[in-house]
N, CA, C and O atoms as a Maestro MAE file, in Angstrom:
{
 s_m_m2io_version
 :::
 2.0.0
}

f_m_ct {
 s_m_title
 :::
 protein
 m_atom[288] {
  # First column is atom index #
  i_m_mmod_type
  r_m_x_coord
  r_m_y_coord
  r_m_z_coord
  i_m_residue_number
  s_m_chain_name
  s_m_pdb_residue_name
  s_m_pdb_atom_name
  i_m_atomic_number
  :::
  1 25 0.851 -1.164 0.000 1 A "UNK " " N  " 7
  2 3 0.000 0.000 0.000 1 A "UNK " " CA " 6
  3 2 0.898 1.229 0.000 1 A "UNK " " C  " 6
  4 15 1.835 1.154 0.795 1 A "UNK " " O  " 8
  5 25 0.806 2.458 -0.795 2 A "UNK " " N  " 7
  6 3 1.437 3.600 -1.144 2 A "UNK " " CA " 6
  7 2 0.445 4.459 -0.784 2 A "UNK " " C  " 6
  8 15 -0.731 4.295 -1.111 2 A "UNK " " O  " 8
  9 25 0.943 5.571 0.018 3 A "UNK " " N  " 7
  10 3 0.332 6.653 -0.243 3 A "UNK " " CA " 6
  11 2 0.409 7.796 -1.067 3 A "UNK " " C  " 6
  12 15 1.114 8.744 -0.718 3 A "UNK " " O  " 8
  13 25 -0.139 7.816 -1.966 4 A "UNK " " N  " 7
  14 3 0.247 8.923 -2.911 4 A "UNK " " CA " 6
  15 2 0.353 10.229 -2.840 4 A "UNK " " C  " 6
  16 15 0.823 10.975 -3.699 4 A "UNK " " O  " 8
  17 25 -0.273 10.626 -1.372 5 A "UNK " " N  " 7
  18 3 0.500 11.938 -1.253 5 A "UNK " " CA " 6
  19 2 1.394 12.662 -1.144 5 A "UNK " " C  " 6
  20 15 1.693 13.803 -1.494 5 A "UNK " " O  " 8
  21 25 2.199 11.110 -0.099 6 A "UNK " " N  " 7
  22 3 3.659 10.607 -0.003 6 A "UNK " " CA " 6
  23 2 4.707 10.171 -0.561 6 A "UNK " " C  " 6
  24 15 5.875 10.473 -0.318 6 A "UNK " " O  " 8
  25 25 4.142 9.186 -1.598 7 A "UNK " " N  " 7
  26 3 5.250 8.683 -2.922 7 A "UNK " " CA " 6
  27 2 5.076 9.304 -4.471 7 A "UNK " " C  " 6
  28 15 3.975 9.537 -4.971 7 A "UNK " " O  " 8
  29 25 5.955 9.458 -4.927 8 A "UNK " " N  " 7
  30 3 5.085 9.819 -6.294 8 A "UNK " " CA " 6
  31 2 5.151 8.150 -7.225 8 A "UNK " " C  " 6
  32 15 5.551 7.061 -6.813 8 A "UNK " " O  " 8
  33 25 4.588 8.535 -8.576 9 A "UNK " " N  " 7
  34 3 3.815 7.159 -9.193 9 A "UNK " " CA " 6
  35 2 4.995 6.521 -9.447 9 A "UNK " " C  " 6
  36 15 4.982 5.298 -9.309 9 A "UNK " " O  " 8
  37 25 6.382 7.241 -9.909 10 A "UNK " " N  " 7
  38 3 7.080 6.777 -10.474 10 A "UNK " " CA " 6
  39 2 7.627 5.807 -9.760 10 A "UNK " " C  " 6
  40 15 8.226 4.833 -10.217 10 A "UNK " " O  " 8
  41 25 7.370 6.133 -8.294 11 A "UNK " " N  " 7
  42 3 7.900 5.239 -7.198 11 A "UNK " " CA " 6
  43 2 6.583 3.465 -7.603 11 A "UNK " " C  " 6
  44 15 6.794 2.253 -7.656 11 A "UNK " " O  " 8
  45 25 5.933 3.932 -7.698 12 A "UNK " " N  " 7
  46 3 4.603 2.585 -8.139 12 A "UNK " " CA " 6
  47 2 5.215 1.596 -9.394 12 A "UNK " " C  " 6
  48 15 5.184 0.396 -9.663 12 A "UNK " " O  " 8
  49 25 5.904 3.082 -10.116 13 A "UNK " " N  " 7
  50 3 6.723 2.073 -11.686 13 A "UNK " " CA " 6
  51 2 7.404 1.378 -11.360 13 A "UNK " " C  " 6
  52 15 7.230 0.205 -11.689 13 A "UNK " " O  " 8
  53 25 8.553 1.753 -10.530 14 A "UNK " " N  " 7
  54 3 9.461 1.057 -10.122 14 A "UNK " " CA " 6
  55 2 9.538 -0.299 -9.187 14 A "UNK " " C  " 6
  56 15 10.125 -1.373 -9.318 14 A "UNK " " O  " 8
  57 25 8.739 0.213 -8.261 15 A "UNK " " N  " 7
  58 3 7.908 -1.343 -7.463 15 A "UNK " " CA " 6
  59 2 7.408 -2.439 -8.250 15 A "UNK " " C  " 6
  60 15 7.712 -3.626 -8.128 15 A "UNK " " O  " 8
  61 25 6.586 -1.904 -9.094 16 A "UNK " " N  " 7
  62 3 5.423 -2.584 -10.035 16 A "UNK " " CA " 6
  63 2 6.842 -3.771 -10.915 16 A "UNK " " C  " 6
  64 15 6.896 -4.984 -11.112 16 A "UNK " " O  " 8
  65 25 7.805 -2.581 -11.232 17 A "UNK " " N  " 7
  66 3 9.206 -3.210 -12.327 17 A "UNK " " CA " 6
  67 2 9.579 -4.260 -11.438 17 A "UNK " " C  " 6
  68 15 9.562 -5.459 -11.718 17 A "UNK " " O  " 8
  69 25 9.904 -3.766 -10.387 18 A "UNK " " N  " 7
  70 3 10.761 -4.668 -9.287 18 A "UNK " " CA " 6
  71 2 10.250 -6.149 -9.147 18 A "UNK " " C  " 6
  72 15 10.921 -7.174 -9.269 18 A "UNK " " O  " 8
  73 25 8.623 -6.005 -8.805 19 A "UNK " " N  " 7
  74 3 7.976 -6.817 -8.288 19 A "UNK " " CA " 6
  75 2 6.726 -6.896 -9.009 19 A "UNK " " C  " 6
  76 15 5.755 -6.280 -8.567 19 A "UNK " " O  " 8
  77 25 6.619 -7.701 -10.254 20 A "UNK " " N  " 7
  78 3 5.008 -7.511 -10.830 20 A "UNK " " CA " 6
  79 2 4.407 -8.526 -10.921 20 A "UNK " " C  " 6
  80 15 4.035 -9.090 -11.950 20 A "UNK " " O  " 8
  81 25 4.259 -8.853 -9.772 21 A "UNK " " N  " 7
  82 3 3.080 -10.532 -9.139 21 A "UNK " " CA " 6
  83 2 2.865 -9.644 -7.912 21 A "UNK " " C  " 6
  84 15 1.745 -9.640 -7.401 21 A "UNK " " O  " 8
  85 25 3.887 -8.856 -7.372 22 A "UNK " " N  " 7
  86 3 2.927 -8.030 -5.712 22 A "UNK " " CA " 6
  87 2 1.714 -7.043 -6.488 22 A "UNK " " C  " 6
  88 15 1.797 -6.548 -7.612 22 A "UNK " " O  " 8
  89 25 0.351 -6.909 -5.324 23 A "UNK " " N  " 7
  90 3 -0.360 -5.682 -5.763 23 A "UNK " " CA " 6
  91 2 0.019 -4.627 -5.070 23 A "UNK " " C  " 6
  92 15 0.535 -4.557 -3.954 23 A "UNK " " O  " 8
  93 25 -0.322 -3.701 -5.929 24 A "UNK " " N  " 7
  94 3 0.004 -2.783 -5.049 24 A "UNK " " CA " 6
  95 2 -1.539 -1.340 -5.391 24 A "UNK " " C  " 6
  96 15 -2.271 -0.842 -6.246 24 A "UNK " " O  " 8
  97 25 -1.144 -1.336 -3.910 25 A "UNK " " N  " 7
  98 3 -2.520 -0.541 -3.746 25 A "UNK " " CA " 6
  99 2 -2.081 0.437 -2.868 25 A "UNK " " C  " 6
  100 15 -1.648 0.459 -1.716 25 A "UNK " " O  " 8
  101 25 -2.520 1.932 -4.501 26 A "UNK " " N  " 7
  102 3 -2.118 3.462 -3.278 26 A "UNK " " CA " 6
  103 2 -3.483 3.960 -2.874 26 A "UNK " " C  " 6
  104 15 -4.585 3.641 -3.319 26 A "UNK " " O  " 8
  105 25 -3.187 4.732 -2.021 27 A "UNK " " N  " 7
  106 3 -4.498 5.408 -1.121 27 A "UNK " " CA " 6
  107 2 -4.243 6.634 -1.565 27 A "UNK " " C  " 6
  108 15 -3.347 6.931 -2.355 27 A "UNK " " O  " 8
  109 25 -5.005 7.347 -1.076 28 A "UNK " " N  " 7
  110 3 -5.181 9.122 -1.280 28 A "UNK " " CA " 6
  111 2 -6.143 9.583 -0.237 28 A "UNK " " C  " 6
  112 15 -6.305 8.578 0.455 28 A "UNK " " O  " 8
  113 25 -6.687 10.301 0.136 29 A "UNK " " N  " 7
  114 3 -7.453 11.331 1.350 29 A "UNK " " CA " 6
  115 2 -8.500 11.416 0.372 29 A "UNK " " C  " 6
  116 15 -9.505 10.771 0.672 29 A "UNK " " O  " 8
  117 25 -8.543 12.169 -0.950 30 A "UNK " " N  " 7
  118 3 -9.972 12.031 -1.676 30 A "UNK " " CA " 6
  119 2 -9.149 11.536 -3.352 30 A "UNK " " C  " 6
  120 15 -8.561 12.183 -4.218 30 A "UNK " " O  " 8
  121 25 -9.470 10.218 -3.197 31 A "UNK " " N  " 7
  122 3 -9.147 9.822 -4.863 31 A "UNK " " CA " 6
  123 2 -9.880 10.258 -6.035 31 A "UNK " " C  " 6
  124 15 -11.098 10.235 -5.853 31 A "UNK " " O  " 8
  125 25 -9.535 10.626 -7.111 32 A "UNK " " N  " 7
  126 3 -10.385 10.588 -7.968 32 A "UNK " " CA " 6
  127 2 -10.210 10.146 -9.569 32 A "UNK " " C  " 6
  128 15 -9.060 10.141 -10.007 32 A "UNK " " O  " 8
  129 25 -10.724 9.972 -9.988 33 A "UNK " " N  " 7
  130 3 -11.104 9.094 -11.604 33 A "UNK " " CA " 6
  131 2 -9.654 9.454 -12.381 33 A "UNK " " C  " 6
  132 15 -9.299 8.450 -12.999 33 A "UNK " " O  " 8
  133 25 -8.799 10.449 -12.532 34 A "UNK " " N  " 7
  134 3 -7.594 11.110 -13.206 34 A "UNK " " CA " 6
  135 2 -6.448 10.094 -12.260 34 A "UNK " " C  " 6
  136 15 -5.447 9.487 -12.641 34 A "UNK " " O  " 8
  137 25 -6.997 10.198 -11.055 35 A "UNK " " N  " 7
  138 3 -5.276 10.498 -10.454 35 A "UNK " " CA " 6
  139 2 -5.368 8.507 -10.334 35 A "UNK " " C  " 6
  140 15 -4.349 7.817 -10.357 35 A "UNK " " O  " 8
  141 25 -6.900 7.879 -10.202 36 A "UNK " " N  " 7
  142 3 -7.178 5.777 -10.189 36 A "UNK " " CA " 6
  143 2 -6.200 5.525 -11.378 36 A "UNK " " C  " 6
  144 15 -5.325 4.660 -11.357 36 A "UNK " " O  " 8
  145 25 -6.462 6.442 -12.502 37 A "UNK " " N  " 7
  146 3 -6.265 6.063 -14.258 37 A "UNK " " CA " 6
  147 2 -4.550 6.243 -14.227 37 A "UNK " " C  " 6
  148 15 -3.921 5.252 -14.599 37 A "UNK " " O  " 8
  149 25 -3.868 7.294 -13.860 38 A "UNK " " N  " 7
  150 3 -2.693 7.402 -13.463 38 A "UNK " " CA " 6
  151 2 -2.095 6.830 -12.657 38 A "UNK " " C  " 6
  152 15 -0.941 7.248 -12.747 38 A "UNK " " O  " 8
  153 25 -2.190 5.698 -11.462 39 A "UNK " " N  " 7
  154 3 -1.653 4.913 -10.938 39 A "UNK " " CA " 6
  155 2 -1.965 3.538 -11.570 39 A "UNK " " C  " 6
  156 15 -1.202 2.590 -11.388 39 A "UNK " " O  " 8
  157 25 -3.108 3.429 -12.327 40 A "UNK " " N  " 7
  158 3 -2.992 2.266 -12.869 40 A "UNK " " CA " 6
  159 2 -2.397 2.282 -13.902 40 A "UNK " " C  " 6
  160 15 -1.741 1.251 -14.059 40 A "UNK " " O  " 8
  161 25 -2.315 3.017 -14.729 41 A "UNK " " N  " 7
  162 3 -0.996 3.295 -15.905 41 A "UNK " " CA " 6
  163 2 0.333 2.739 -15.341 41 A "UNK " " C  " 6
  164 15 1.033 1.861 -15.844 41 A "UNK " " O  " 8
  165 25 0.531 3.398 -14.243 42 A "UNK " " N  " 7
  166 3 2.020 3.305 -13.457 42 A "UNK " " CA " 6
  167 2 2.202 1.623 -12.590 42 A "UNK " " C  " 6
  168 15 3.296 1.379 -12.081 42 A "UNK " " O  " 8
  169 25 1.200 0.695 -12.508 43 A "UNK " " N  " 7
  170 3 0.992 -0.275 -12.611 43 A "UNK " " CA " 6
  171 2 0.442 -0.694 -11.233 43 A "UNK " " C  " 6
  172 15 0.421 -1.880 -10.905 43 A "UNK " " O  " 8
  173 25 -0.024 0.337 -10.394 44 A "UNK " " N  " 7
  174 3 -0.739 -0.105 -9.444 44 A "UNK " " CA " 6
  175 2 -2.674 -0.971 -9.651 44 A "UNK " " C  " 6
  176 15 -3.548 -0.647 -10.455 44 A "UNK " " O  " 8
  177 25 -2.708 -1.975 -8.676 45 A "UNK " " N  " 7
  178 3 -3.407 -2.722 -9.153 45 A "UNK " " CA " 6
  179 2 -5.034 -1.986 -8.877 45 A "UNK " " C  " 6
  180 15 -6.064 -2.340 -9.451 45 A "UNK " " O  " 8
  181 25 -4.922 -0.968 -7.919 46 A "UNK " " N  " 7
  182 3 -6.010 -0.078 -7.631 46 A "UNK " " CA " 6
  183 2 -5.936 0.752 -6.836 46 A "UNK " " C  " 6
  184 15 -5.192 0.171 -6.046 46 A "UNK " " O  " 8
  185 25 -6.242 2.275 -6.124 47 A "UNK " " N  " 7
  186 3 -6.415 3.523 -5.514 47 A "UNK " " CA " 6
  187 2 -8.065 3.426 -4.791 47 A "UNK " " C  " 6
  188 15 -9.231 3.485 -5.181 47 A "UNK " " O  " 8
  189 25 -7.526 3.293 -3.868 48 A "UNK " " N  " 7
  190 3 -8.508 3.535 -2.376 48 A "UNK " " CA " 6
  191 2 -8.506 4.721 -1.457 48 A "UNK " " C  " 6
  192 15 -7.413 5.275 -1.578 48 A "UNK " " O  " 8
  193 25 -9.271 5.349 -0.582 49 A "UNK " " N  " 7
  194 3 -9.263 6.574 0.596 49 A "UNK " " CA " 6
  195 2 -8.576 5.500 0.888 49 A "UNK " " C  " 6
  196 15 -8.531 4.311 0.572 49 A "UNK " " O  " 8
  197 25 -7.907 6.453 1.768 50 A "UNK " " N  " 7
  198 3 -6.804 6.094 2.722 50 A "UNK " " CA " 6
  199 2 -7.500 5.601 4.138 50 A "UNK " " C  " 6
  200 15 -7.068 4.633 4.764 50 A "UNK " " O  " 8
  201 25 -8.118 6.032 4.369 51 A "UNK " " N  " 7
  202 3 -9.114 5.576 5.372 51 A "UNK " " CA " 6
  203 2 -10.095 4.701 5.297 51 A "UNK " " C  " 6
  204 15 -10.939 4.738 6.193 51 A "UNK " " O  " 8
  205 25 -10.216 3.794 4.317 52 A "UNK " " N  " 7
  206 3 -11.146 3.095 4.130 52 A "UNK " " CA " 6
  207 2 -10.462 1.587 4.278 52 A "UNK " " C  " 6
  208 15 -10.489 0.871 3.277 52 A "UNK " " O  " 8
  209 25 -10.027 1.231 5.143 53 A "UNK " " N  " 7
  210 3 -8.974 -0.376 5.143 53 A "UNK " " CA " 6
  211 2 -10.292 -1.490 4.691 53 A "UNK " " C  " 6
  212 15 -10.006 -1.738 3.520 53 A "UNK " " O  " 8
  213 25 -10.913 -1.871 4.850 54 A "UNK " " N  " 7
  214 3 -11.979 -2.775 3.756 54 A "UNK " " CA " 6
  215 2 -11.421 -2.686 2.582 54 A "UNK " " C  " 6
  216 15 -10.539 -3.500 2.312 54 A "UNK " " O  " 8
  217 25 -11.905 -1.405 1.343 55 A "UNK " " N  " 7
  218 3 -11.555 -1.574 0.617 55 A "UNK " " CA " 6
  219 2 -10.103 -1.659 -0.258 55 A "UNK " " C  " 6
  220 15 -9.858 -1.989 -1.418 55 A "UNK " " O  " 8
  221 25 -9.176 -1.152 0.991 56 A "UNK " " N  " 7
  222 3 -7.566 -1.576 0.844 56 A "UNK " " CA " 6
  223 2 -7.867 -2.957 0.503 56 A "UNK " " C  " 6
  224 15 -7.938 -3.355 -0.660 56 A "UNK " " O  " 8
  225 25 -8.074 -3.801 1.699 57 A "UNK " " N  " 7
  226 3 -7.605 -5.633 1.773 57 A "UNK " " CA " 6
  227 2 -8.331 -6.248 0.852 57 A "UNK " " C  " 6
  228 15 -7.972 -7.238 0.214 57 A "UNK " " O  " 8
  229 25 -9.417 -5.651 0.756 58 A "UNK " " N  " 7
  230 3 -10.296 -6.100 -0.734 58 A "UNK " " CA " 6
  231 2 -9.600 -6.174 -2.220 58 A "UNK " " C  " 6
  232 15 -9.391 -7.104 -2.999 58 A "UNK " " O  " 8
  233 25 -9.375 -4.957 -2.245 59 A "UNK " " N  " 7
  234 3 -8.559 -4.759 -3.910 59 A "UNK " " CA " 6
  235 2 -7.008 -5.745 -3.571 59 A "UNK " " C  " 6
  236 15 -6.608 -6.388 -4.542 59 A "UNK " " O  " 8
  237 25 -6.385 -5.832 -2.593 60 A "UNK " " N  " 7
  238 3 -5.352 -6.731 -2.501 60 A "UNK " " CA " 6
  239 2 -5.675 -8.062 -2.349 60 A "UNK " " C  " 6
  240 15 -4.997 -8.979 -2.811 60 A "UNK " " O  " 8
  241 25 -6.557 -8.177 -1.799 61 A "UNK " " N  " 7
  242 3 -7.177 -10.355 -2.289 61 A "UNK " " CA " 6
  243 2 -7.997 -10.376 -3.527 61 A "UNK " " C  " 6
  244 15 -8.207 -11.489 -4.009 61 A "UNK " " O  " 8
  245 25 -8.488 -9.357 -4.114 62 A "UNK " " N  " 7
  246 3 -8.847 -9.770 -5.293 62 A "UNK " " CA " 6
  247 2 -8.214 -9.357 -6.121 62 A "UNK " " C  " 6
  248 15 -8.752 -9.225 -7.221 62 A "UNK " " O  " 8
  249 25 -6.360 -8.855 -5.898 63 A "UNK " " N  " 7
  250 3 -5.507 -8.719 -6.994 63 A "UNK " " CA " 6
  251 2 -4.976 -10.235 -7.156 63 A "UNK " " C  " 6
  252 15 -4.801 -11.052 -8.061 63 A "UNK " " O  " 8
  253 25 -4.833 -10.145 -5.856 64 A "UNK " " N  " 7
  254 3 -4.154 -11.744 -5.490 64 A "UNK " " CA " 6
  255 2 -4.662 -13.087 -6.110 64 A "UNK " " C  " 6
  256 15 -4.143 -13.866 -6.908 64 A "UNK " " O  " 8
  257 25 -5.929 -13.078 -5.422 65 A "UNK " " N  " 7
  258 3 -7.060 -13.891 -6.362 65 A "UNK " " CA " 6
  259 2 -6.397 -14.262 -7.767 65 A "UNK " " C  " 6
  260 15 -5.613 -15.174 -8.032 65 A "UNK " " O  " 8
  261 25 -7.165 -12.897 -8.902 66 A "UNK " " N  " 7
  262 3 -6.430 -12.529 -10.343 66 A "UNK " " CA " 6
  263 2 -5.312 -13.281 -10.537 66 A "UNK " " C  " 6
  264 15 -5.222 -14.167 -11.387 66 A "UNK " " O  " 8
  265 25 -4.217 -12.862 -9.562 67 A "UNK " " N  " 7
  266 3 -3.452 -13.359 -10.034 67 A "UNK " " CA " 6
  267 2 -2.950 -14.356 -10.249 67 A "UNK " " C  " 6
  268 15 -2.156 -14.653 -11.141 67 A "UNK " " O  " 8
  269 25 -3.630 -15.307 -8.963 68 A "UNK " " N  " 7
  270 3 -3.203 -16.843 -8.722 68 A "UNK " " CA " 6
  271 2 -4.289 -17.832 -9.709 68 A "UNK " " C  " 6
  272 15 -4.182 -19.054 -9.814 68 A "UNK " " O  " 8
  273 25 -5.260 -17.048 -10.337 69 A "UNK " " N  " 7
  274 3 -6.053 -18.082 -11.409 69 A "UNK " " CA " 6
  275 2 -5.625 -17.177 -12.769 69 A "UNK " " C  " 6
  276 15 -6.517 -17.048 -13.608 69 A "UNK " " O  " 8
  277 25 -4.472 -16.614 -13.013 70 A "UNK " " N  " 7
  278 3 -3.875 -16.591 -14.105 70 A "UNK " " CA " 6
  279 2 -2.534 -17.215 -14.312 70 A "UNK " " C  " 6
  280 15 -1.773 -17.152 -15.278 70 A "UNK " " O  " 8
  281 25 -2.452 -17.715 -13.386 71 A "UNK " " N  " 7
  282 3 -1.172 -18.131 -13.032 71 A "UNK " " CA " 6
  283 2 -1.107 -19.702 -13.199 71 A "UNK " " C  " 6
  284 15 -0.149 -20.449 -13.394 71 A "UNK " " O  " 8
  285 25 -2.907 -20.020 -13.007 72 A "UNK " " N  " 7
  286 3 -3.275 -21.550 -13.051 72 A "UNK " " CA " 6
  287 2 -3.324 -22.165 -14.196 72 A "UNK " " C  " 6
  288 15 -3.610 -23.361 -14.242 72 A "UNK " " O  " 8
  :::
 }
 m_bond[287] {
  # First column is bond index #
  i_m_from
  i_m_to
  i_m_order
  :::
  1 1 2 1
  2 2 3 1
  3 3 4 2
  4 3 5 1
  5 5 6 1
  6 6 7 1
  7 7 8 2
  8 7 9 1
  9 9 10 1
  10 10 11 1
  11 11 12 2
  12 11 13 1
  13 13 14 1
  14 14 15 1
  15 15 16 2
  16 15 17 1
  17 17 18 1
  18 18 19 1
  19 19 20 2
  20 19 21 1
  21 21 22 1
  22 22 23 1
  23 23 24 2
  24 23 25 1
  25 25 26 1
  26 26 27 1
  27 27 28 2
  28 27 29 1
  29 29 30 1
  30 30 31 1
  31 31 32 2
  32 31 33 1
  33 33 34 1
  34 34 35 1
  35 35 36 2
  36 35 37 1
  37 37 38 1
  38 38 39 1
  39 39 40 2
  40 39 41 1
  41 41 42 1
  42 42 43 1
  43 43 44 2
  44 43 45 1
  45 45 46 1
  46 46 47 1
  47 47 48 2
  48 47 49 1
  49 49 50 1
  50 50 51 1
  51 51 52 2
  52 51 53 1
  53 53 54 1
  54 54 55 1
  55 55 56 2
  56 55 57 1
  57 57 58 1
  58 58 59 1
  59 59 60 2
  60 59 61 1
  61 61 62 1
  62 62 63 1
  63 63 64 2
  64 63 65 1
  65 65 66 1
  66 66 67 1
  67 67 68 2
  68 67 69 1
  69 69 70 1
  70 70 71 1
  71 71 72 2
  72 71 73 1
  73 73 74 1
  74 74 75 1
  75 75 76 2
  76 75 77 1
  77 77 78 1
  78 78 79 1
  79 79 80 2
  80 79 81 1
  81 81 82 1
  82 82 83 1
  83 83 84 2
  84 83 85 1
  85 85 86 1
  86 86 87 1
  87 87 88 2
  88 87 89 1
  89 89 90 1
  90 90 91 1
  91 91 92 2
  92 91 93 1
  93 93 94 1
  94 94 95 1
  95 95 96 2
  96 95 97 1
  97 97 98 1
  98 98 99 1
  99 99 100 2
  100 99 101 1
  101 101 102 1
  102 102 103 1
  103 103 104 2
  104 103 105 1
  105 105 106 1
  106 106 107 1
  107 107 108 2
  108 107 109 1
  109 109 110 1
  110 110 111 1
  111 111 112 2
  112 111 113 1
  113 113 114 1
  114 114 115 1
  115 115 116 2
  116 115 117 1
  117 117 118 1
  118 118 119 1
  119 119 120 2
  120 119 121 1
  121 121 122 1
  122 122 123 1
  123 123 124 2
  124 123 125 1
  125 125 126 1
  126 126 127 1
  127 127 128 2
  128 127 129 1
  129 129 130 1
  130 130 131 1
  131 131 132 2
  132 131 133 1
  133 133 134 1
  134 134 135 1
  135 135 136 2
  136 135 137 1
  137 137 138 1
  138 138 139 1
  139 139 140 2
  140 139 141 1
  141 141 142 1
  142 142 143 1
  143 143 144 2
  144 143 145 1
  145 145 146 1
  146 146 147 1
  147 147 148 2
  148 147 149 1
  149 149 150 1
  150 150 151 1
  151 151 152 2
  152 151 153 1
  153 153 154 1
  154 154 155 1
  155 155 156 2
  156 155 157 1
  157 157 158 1
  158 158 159 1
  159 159 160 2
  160 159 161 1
  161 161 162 1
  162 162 163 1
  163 163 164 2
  164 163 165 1
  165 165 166 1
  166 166 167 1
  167 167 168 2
  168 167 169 1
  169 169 170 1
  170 170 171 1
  171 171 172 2
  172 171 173 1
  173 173 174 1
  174 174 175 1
  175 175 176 2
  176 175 177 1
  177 177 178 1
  178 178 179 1
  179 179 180 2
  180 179 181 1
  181 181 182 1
  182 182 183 1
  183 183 184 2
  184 183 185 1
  185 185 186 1
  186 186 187 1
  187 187 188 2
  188 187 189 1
  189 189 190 1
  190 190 191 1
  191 191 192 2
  192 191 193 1
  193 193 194 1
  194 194 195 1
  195 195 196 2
  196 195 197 1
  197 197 198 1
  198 198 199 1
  199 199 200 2
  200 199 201 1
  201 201 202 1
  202 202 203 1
  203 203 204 2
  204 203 205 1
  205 205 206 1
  206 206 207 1
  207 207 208 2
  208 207 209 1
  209 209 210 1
  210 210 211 1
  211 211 212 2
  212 211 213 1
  213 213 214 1
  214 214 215 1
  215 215 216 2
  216 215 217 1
  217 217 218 1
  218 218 219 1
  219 219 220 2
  220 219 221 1
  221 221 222 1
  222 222 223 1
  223 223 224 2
  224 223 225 1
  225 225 226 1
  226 226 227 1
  227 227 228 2
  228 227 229 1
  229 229 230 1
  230 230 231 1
  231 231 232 2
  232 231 233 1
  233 233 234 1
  234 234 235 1
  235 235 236 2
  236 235 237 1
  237 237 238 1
  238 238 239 1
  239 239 240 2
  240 239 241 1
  241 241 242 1
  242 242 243 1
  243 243 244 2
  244 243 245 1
  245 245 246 1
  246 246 247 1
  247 247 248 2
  248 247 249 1
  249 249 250 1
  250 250 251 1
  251 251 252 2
  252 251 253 1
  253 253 254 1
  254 254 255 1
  255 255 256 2
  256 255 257 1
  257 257 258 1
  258 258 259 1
  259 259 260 2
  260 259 261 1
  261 261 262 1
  262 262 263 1
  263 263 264 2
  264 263 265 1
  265 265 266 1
  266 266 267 1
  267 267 268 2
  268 267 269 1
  269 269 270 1
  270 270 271 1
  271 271 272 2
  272 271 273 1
  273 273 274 1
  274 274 275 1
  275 275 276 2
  276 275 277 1
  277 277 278 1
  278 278 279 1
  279 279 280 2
  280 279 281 1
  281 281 282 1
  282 282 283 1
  283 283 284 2
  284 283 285 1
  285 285 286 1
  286 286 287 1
  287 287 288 2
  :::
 }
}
């Protein structure tokens, strides 16, 4: 999990490069439709409020999920 107020995306590229079987999921205080489309470009698997931990662990077991029945 990244916070994007905190990291910038390029930091997401580079993770994503490093490691692209981890998800990775940034937060924001108020996300919106520009900045979801721009981290998923940068290869994050989805952008959540930062305050919302449900839908953090959510988008990370159903990256996980994804990934382990593409993997099958």
């Amino acid at each position: 999990m990244l916070n994007i107020e905190q990291w910038l995306l390029t930091d997401v590229e580079h993770l994503h490069h490093d490691f692209p079987k981890m998800p990775i999921v940034c937060t924001h205080r108020i996300p919106d439709e520009e900045m979801w489309m721009a981290a998923l470009e940068a290869g994050a698997s989805d952008i959540c409020p930062a305050d919302d931990v449900d839908s953090v662990l959510t988008s990370v077991l159903r990256s996980m999920a994804l990934s382990q029945s593409a993997a099958a």
